[in-house]
Every structure is written in structure tokens, then in C-alpha cells.
SEKOLZA-956813 format. One record per atom (N, C-alpha, C): x, y negated, z negated; residue number from 1. Coordinates in steps of 0.02 Angstrom, whole numbers, plus 32768, in hexadecimal, padded with zeros to 4 digits. Layout:
% residues N
SITE    c1    c2    c3  pos
SITE     X     Y     Z  NUM
...
% end
This chain:
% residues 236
SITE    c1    c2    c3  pos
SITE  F12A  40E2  0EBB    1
SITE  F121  4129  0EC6    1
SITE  F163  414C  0ED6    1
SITE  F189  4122  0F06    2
SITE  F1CC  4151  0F08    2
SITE  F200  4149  0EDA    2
SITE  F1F2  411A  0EA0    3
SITE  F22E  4119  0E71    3
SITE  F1FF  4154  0E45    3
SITE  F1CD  415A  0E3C    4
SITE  F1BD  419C  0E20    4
SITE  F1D6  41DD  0E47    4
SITE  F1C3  41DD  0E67    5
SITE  F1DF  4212  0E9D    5
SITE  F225  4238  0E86    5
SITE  F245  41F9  0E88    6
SITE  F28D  4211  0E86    6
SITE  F2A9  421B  0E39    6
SITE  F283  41F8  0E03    7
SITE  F28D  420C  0DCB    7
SITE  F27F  4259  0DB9    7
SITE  F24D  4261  0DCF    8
SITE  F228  429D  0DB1    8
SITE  F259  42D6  0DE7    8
SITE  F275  42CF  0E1E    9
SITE  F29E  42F3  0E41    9
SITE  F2ED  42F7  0E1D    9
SITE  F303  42B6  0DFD   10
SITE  F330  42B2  0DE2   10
SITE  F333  42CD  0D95   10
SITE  F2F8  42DA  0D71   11
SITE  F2E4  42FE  0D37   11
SITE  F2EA  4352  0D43   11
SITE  F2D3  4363  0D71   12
SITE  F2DE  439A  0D9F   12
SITE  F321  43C7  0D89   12
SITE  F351  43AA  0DAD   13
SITE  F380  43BB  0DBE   13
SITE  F3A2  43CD  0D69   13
SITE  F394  43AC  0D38   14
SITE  F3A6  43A5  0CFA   14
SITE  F3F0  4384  0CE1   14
SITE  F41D  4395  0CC3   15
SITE  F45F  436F  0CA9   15
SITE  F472  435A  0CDC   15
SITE  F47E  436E  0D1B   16
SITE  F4A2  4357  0D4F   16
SITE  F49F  4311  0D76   16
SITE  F487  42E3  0D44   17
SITE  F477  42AA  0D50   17
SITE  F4A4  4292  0D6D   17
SITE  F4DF  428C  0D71   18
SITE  F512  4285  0D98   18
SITE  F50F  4290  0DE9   18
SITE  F4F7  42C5  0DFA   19
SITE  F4F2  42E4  0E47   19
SITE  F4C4  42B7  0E5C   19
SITE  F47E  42B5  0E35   20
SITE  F436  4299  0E50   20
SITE  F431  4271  0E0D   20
SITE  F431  422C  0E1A   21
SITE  F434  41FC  0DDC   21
SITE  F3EC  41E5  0DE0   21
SITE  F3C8  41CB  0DC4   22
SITE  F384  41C0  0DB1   22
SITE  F371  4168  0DDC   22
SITE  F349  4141  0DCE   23
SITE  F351  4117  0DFA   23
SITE  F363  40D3  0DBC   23
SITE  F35A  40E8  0D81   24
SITE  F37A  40BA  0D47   24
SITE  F3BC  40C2  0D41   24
SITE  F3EB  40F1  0D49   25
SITE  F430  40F4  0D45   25
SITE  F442  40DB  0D8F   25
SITE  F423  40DD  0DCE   26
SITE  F440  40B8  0E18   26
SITE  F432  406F  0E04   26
SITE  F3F5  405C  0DEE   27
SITE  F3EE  400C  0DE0   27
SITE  F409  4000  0DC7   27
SITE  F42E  4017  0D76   28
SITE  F468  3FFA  0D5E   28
SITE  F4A3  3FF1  0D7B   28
SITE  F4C2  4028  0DA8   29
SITE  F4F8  4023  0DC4   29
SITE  F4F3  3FF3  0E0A   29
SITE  F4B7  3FEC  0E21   30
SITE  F4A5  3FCC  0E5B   30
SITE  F4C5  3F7A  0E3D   30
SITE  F4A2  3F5E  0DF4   31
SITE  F49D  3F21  0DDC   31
SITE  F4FC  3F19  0DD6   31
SITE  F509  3F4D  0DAA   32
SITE  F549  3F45  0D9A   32
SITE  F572  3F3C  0DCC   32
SITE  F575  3F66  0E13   33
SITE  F59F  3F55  0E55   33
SITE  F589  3F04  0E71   33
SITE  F54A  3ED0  0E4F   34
SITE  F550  3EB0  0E80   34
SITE  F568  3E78  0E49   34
SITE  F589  3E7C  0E16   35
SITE  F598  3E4E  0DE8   35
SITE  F5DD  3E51  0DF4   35
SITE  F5F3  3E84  0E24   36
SITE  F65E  3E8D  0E42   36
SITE  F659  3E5F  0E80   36
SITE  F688  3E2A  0E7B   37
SITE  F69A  3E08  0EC6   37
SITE  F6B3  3E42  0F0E   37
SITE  F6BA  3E5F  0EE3   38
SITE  F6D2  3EA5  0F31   38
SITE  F693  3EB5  0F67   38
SITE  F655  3ECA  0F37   39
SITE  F62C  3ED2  0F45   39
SITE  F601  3E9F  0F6D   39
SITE  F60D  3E6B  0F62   40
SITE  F602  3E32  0F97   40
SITE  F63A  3E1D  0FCF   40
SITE  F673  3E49  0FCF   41
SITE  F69E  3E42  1009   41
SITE  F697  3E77  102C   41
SITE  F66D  3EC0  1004   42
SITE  F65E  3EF0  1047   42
SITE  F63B  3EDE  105A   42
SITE  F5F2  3E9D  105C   43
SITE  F5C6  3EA5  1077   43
SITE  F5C8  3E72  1094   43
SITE  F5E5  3E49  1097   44
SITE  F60B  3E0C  10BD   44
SITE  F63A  3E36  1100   44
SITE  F64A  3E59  10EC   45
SITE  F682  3E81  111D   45
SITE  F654  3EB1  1151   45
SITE  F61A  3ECA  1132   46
SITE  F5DF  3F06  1155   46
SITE  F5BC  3EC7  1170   46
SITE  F59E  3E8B  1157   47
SITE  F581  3E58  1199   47
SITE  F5B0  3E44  11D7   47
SITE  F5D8  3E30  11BC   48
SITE  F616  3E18  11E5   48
SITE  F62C  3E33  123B   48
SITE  F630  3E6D  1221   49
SITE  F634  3EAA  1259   49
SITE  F5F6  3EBF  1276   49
SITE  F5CF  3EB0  124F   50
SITE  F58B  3EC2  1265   50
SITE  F56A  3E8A  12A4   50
SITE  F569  3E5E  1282   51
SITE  F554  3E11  12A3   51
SITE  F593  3E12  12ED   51
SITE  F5CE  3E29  12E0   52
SITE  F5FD  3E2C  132C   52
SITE  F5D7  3E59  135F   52
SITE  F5D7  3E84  1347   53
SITE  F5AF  3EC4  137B   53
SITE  F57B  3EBA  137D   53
SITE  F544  3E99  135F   54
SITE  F4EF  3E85  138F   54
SITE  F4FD  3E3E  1394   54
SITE  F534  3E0F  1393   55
SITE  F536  3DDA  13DF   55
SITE  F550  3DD9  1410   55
SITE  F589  3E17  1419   56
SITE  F58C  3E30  1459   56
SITE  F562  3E64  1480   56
SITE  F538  3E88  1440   57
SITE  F4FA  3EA1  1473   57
SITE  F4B9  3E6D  1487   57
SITE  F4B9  3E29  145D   58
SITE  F49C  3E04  1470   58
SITE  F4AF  3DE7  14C3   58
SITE  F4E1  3DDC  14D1   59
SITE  F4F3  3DAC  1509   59
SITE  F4F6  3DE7  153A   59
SITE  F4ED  3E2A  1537   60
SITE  F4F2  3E5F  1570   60
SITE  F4B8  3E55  156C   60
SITE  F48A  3E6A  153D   61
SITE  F434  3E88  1543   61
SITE  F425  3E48  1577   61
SITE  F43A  3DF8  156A   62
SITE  F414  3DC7  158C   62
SITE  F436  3DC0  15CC   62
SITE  F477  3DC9  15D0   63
SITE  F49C  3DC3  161D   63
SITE  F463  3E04  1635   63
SITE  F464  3E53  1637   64
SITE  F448  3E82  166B   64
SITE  F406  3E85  1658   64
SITE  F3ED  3E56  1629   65
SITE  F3AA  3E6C  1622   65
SITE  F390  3E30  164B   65
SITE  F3A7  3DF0  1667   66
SITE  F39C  3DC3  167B   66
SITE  F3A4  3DEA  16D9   66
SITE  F3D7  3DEE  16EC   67
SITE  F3D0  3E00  171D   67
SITE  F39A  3E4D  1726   67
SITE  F3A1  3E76  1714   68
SITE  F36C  3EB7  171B   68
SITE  F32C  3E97  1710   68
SITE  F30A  3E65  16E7   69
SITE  F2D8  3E42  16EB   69
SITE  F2B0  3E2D  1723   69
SITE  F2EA  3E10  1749   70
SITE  F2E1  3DEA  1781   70
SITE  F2E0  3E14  17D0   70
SITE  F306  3E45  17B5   71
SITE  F328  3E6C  1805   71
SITE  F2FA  3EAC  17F3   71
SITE  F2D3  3EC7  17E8   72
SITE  F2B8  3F0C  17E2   72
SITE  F2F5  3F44  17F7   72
SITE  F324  3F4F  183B   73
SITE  F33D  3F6E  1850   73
SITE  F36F  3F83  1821   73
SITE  F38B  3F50  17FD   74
SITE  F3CC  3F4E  17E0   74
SITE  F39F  3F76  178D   74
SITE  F36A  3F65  1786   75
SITE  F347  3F91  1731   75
SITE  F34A  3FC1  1749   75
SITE  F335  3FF3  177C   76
SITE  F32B  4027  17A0   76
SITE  F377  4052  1799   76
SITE  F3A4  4023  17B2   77
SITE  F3F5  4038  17AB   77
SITE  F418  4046  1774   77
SITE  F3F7  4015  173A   78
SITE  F40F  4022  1702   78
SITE  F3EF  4049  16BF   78
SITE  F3AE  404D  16DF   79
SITE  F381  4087  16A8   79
SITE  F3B1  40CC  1695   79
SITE  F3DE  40E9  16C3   80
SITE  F3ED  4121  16A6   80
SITE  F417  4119  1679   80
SITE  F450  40E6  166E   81
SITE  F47F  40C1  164F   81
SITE  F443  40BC  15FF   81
SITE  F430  4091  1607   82
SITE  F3F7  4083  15BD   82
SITE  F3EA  40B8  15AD   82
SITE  F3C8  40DB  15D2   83
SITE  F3BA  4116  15A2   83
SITE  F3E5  4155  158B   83
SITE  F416  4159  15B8   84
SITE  F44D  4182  1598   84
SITE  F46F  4165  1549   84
SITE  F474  4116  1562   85
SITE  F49A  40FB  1517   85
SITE  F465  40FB  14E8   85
SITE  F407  40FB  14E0   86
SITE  F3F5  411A  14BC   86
SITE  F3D7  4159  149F   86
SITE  F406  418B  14D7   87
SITE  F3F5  41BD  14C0   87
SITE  F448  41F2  148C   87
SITE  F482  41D9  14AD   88
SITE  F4AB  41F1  1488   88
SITE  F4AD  41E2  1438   88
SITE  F4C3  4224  1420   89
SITE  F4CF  422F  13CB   89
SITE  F4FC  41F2  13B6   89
SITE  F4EF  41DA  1385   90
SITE  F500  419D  1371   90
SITE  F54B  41AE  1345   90
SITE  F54C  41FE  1337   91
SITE  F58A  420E  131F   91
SITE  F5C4  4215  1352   91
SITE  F5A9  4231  1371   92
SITE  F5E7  424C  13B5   92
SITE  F5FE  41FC  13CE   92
SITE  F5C7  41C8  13D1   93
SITE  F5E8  4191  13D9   93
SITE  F628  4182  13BA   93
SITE  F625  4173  1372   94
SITE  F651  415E  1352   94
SITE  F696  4173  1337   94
SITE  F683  41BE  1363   95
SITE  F6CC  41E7  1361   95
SITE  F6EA  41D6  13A2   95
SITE  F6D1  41CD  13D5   96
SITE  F6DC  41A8  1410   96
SITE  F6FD  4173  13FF   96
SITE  F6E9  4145  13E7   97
SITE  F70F  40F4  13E1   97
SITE  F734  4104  13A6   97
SITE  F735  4119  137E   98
SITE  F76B  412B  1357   98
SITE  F7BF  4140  137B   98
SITE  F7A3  416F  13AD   99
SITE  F7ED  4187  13C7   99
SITE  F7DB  4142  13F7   99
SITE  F7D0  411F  141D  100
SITE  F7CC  40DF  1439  100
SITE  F7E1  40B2  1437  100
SITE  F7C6  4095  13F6  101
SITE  F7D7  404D  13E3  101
SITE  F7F8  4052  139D  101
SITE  F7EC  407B  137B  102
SITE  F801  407D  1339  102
SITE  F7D1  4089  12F9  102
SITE  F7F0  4082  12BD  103
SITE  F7B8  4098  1296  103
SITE  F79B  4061  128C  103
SITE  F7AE  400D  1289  104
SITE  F79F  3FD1  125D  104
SITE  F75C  3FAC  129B  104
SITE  F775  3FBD  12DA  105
SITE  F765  3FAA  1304  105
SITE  F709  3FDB  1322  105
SITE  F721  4026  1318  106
SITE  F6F0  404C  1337  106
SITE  F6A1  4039  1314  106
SITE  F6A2  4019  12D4  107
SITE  F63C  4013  12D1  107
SITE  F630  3FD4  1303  107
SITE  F655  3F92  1304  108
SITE  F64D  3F7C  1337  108
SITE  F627  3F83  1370  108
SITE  F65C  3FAA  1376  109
SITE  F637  3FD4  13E1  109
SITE  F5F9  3FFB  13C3  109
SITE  F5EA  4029  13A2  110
SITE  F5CA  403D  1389  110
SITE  F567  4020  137E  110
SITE  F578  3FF1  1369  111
SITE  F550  3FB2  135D  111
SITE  F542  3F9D  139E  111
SITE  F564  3F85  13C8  112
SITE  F56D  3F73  1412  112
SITE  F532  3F9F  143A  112
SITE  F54C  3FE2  1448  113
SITE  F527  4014  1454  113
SITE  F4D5  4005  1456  113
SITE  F4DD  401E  13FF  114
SITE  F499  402E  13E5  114
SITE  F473  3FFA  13F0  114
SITE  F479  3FB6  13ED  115
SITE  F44B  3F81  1401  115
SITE  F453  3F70  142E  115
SITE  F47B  3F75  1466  116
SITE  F473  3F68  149C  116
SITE  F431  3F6A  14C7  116
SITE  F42C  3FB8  14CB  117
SITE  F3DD  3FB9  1504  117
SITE  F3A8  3FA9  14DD  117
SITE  F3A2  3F9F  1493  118
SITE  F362  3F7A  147C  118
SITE  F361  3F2B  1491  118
SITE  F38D  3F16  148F  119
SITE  F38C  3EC4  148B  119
SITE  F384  3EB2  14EB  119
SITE  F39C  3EEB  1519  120
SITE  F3A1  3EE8  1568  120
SITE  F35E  3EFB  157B  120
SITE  F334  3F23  1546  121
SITE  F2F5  3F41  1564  121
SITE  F2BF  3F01  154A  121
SITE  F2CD  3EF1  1526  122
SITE  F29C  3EA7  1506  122
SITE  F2A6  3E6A  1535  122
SITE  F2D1  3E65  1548  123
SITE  F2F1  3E2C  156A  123
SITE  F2DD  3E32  15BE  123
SITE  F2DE  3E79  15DB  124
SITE  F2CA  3E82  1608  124
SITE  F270  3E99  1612  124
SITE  F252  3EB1  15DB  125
SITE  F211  3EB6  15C8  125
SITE  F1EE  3E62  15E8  125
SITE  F20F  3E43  15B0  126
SITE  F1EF  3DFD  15AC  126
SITE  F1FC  3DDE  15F0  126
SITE  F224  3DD8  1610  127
SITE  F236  3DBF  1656  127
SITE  F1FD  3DDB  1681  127
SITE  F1F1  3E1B  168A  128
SITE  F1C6  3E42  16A6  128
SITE  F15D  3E47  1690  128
SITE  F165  3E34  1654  129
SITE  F138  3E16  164A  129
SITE  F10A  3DB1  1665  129
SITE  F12F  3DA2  1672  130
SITE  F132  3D64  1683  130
SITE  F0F3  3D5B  16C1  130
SITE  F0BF  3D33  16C0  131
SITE  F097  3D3F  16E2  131
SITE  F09A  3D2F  172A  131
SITE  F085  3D43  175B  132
SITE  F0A8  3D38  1796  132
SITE  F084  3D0F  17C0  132
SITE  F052  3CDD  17A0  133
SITE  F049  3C98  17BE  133
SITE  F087  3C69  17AC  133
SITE  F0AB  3C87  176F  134
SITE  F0E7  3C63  1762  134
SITE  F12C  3C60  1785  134
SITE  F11A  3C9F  178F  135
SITE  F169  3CB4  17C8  135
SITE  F14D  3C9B  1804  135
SITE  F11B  3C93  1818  136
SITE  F10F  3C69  185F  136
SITE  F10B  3C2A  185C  136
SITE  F100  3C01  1826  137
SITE  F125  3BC2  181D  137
SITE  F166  3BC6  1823  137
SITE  F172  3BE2  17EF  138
SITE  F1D6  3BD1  180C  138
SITE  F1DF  3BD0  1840  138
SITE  F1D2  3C07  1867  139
SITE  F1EB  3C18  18AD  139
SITE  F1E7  3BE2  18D6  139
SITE  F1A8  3BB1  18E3  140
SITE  F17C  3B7A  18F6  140
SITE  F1AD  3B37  18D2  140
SITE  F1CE  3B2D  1895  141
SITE  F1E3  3B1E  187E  141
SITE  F231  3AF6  18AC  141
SITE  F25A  3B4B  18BE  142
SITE  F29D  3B3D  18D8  142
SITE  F2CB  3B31  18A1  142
SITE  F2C8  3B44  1852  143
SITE  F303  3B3E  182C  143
SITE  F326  3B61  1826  143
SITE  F36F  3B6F  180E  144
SITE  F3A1  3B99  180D  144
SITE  F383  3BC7  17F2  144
SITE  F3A9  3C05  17F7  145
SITE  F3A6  3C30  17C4  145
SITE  F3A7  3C3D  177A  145
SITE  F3E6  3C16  177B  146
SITE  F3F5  3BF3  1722  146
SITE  F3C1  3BD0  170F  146
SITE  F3A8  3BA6  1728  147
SITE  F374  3B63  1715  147
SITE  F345  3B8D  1701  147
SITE  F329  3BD1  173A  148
SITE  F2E1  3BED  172F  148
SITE  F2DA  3C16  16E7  148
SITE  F321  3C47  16DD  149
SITE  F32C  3C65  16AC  149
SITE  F31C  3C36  1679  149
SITE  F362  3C13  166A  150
SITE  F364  3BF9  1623  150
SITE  F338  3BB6  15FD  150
SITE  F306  3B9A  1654  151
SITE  F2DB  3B73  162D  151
SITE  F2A8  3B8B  1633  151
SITE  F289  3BB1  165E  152
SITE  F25C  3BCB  1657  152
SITE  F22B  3C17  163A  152
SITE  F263  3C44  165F  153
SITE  F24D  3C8E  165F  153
SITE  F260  3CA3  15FA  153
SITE  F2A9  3C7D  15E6  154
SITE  F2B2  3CB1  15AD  154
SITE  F299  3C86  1576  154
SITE  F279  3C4E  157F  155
SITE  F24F  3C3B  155C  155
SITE  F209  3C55  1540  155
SITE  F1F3  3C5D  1586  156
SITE  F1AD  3C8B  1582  156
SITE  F1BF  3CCF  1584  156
SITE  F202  3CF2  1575  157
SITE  F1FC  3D2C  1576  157
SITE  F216  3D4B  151B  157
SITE  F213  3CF2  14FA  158
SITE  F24E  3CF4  14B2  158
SITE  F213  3D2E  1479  158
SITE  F1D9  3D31  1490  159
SITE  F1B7  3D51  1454  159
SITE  F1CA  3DAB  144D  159
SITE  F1D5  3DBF  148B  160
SITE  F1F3  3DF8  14A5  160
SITE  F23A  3E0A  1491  160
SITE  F277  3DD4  149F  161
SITE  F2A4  3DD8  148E  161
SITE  F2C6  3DD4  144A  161
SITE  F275  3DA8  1412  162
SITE  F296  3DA1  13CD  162
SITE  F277  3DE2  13B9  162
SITE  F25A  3DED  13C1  163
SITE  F23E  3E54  13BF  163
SITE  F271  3E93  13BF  163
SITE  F288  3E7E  13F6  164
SITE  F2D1  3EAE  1412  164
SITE  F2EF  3EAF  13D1  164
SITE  F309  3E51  13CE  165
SITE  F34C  3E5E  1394  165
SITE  F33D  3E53  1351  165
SITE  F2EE  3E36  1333  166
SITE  F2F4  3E56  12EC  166
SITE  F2E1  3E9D  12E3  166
SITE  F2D3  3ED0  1332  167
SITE  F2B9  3F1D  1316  167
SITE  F310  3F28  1302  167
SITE  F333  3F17  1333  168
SITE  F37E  3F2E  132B  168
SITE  F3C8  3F23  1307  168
SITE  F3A8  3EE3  12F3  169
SITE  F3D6  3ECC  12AF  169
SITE  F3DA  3EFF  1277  169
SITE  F39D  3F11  1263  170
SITE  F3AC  3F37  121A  170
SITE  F3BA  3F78  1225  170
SITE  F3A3  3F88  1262  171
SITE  F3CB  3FC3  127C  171
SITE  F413  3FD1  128C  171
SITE  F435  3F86  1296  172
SITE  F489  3F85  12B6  172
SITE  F495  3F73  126D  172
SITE  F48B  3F65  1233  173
SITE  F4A2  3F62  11E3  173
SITE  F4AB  3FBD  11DA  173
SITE  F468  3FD4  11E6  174
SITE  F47E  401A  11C4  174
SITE  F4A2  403C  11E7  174
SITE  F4BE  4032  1242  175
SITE  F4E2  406A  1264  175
SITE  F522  4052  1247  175
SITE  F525  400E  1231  176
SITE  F570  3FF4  122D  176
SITE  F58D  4018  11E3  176
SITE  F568  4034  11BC  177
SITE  F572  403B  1176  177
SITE  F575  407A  1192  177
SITE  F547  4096  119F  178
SITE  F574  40F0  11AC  178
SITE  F5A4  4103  11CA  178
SITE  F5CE  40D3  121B  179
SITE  F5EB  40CC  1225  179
SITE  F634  40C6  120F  179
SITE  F624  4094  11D4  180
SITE  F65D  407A  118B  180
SITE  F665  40D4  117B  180
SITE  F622  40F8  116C  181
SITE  F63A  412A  1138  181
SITE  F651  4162  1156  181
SITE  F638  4160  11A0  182
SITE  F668  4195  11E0  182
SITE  F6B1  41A3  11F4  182
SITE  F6B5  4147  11F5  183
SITE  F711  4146  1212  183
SITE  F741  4142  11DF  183
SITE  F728  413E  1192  184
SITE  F748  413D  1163  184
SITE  F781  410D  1158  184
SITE  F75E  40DB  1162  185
SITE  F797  4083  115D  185
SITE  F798  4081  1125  185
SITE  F7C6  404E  111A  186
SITE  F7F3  4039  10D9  186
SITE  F7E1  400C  10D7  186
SITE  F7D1  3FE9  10FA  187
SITE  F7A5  3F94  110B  187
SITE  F763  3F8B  10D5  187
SITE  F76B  3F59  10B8  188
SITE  F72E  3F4D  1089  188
SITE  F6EE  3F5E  10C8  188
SITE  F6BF  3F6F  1093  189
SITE  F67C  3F6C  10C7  189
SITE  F65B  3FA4  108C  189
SITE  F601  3FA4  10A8  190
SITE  F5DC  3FC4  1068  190
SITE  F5F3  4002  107B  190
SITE  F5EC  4031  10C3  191
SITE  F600  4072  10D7  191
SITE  F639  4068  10AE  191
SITE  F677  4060  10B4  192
SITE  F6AB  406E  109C  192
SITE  F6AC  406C  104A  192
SITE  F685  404C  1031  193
SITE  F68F  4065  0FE9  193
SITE  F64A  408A  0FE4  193
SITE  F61E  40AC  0FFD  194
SITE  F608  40E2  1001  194
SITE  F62A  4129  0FF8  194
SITE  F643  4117  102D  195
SITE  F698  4146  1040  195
SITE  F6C3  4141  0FFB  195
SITE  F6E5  411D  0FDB  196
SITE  F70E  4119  0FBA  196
SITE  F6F6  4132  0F80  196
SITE  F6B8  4122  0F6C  197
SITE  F691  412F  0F26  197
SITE  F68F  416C  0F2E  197
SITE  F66D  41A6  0F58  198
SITE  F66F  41E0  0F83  198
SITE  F6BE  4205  0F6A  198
SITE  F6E6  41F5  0F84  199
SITE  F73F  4202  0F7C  199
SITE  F74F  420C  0F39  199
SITE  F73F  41DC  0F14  200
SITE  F764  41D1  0EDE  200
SITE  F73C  4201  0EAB  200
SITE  F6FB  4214  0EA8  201
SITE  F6DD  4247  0E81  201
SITE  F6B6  425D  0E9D  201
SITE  F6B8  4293  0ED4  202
SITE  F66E  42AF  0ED9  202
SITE  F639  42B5  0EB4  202
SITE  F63F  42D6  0E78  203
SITE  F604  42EB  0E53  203
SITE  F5DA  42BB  0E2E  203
SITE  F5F3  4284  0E37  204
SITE  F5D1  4249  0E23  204
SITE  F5B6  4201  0E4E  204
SITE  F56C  4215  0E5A  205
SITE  F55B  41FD  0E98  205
SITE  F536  41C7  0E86  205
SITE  F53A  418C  0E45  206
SITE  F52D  415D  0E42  206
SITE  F52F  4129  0E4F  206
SITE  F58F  412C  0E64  207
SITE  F592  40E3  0E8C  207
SITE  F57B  40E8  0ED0  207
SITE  F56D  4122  0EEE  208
SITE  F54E  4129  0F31  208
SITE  F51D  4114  0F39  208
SITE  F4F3  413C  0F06  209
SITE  F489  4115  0EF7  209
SITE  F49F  40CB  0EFE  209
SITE  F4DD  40A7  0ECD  210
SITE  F4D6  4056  0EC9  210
SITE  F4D8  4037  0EF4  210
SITE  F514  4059  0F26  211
SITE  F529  4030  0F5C  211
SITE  F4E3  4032  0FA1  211
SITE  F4E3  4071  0F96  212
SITE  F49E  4086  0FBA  212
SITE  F45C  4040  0FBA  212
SITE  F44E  4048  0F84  213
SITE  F41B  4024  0F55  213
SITE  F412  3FD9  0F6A  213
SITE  F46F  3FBF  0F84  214
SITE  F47C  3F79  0F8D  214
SITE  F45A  3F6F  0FD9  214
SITE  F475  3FA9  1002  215
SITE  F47D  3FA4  1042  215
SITE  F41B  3FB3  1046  215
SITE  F40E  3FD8  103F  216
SITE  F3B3  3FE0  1045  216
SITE  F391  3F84  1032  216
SITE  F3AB  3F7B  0FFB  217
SITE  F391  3F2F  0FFC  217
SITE  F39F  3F00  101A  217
SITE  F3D4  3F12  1040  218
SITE  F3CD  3ECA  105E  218
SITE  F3DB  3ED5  10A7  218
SITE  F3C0  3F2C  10BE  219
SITE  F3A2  3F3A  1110  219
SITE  F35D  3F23  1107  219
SITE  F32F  3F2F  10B9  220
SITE  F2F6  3F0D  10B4  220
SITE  F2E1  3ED5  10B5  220
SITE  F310  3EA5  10A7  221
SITE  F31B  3E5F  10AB  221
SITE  F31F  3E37  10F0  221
SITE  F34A  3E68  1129  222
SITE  F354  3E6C  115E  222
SITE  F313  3E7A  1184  222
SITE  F2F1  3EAD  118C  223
SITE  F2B5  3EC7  1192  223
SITE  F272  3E92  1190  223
SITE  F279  3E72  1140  224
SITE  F23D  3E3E  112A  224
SITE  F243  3DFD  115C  224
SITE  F28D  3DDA  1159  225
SITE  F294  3DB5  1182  225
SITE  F29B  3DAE  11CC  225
SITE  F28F  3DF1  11E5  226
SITE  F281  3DFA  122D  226
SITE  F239  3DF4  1238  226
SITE  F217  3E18  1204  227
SITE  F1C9  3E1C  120A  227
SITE  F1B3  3DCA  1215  227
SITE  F1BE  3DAA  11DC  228
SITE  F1C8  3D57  11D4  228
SITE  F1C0  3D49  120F  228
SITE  F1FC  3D43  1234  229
SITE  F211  3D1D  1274  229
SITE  F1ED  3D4C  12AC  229
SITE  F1C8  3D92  12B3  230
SITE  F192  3DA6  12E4  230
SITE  F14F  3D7D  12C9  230
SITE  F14B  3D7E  12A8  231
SITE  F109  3D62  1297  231
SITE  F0FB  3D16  12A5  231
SITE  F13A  3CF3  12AD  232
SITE  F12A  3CAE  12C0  232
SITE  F143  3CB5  1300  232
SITE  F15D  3CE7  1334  233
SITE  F15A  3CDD  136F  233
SITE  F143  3D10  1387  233
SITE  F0FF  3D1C  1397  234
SITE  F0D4  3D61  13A5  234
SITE  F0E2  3D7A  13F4  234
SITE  F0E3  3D9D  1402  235
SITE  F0CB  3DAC  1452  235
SITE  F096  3DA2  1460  235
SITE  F071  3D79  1482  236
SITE  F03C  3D7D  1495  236
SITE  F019  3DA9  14C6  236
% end
């Protein structure tokens, strides 16, 4: 239905097939960009950076989501923090770390950011969920802290936490690609030849649909295989 959609929108418009290309002229150019080795080094280059910035929001979300789990006082302290970082414009961010860190560097942090309080709110969800004949074993117990966490609590709290990070994976692919097409790097990556294709001819917005086209398939791919891996570890 929506490749009709967009045909009959792209019929529309008439000669200007160029501006608004049909979804048979993006599939061709889609096929043709992935038969260039480049095209597999921007997207090698857009995981790359991508995968850096949600495993350092991985090891924050589980360091403060582990303690705020446990300490109520300290979630209380840090709720306004979470929700400010998800409530700021995701643009004003990246003009921020741009003058910051740089251009190669800013989707990074960016990424960082944006998954951060999803992967800290799952992680601390699931901790907090934990039933509390269980937390009075431990207690009764006498094991460390470490011991209680990592053999017990984020085990039973993993159906919660793989929730957090497959909602936020395919989400830190697409901030990282607009990001690419914000700070305007020179650095292989799909944003950046978004950008470049963009530069080099405006009025011809085919290699955009292609590159576009690449990146939609395989946030869907991303997406399917998160579903996958919720479905074999449910929340109960």
C-alpha cells in the first residue's frame, strides 16, 4: 500500500521525477549503491560509531540503573537528570557536541544521550520490580552487594533490560545517521553520503531515496531482530 502511495504521489508531481523519484527508480538506485564497496564502508562506519555510543550508554544505564534500583533515594535524585536528557531537542544537542567534541566525534555523544535513560529506566524498572520475598532473602542471605546484583537481581531483572536496549538500538542507528547528516562529516557513514549526494546535486533526490532505502532496511532488520530476542525473553 505505501509503495502505491508514493507512486501515485510521485506520478503527481509529473516530469520532476528527479525531485520525488517513484519507488522503482529508488530500488534501482537503492540495488545499484549496494553493489559499490563504499557503500558497505558507510555502513560499516554508521554501525561502528553507533555500537560505541550504546555500549557506553550500556555500562552507565547498568552502573546508575543498578544503584537507583536498589537505593530509591538516589532514583528520586536522579529523575530530574533522566528526564531533562529525555526531554531536550535532539538537534540543539548535536550543535552542542559539535562545538564540544567535534564533528567526527559529536553522533557518538549523541547516541550516548539518547539511549542512555532508556536502557537506565529498564534496568532500574526491572530491579524494582523484583519481588520482595526476594529482596528479603538476600537481606537474610548477608551477600555483597555485587554478588546480589550480578547473580541475582540483573538476572531476574534481564527481560526488562533486553526491552530497554532492543526498543533503543534501532533508535541509536537512526539518531546516529541524522547526526552524520547534521554535523556534516567527511567521514564515511550513511548520514554523510546522504549529505554528500544532497551537495553534489540538489535537484536530484535519488541517491537520497537509495541511501535512504538502505538505511530503512536494515533499522527494519534491526527492529525484527529485537522483536526476535523480546519474544524469547518476555517480561513476565
Amino acid at each position: 500500500m505505501l509503495a502505491i502511495m508514493w507512486q501515485v504521489f510521485a506520478l503527481m508531481i509529473g516530469q520532476r521525477t528527479m525531485v520525488f523519484p517513484g519507488p522503482v527508480e529508488s530500488f534501482k538506485y537503492a540495488f545499484y549503491l549496494l553493489s559499490r564497496p563504499y557503500t558497505y564502508k558507510c555502513i560499516l562506519a554508521t554501525m561502528s560509531k553507533m555500537l560505541i555510543g550504546f555500549a557506553v550508554s550500556l555500562v552507565l544505564g547498568l552502573f546508575f540503573g543498578i544503584i537507583a534500583g536498589n537505593y530509591p533515594f538516589f532514583e528520586q535524585l536522579i529523575r530530574p537528570t533522566i528526564i531533562a536528557l529525555r526531554a531536550i531537542p535532539t538537534a540543539s544537542l548535536v550543535y552542542l557536541f559539535i562545538v564540544l567534541a567535534g564533528f567526527k566525534v559529536a553522533p557518538i555523544y549523541l547516541v550516548v544521550l539518547i539511549s542512555f535513560p532508556i536502557i537506565y529506566e529498564g534496568v532500574t524498572g526491572g530491579i524494582e520490580n523484583i519481588s520482595r520475598n526476594i529482596n528479603n532473602a538476600l537481606k537474610v542471605d548477608g551477600a555483597s552487594f555485587l554478588k546480589k546484583n550480578f547473580r541475582i537481581k540483573l538476572p531476574l531483572a534481564l527481560p526488562y533490560i533486553v526491552v530497554a536496549m532492543t526498543s533503543s538500538f534501532s533508535l541509536c542507528f537512526k539518531i546516529e545517521i541524522m547526526a552524520e547528516v547534521i554535523t556534516g562529516s567527511s567521514n564515511p557513514g550513511l548520514g554523510s553520503a546522504i549529505l554528500g549526494a544532497r551537495s553534489s546535486d540538489p535537484t536530484n533526490m535519488v541517491p537520497i531515496f537509495g541511501y535512504s532505502l538502505i538505511a530503512i532496511g536494515l533499522m527494519l532488520l534491526i527492529d525484527y531482530l529485537g522483536g526476535y530476542v523480546r519474544e524469547k525473553i518476555k517480561v513476565n
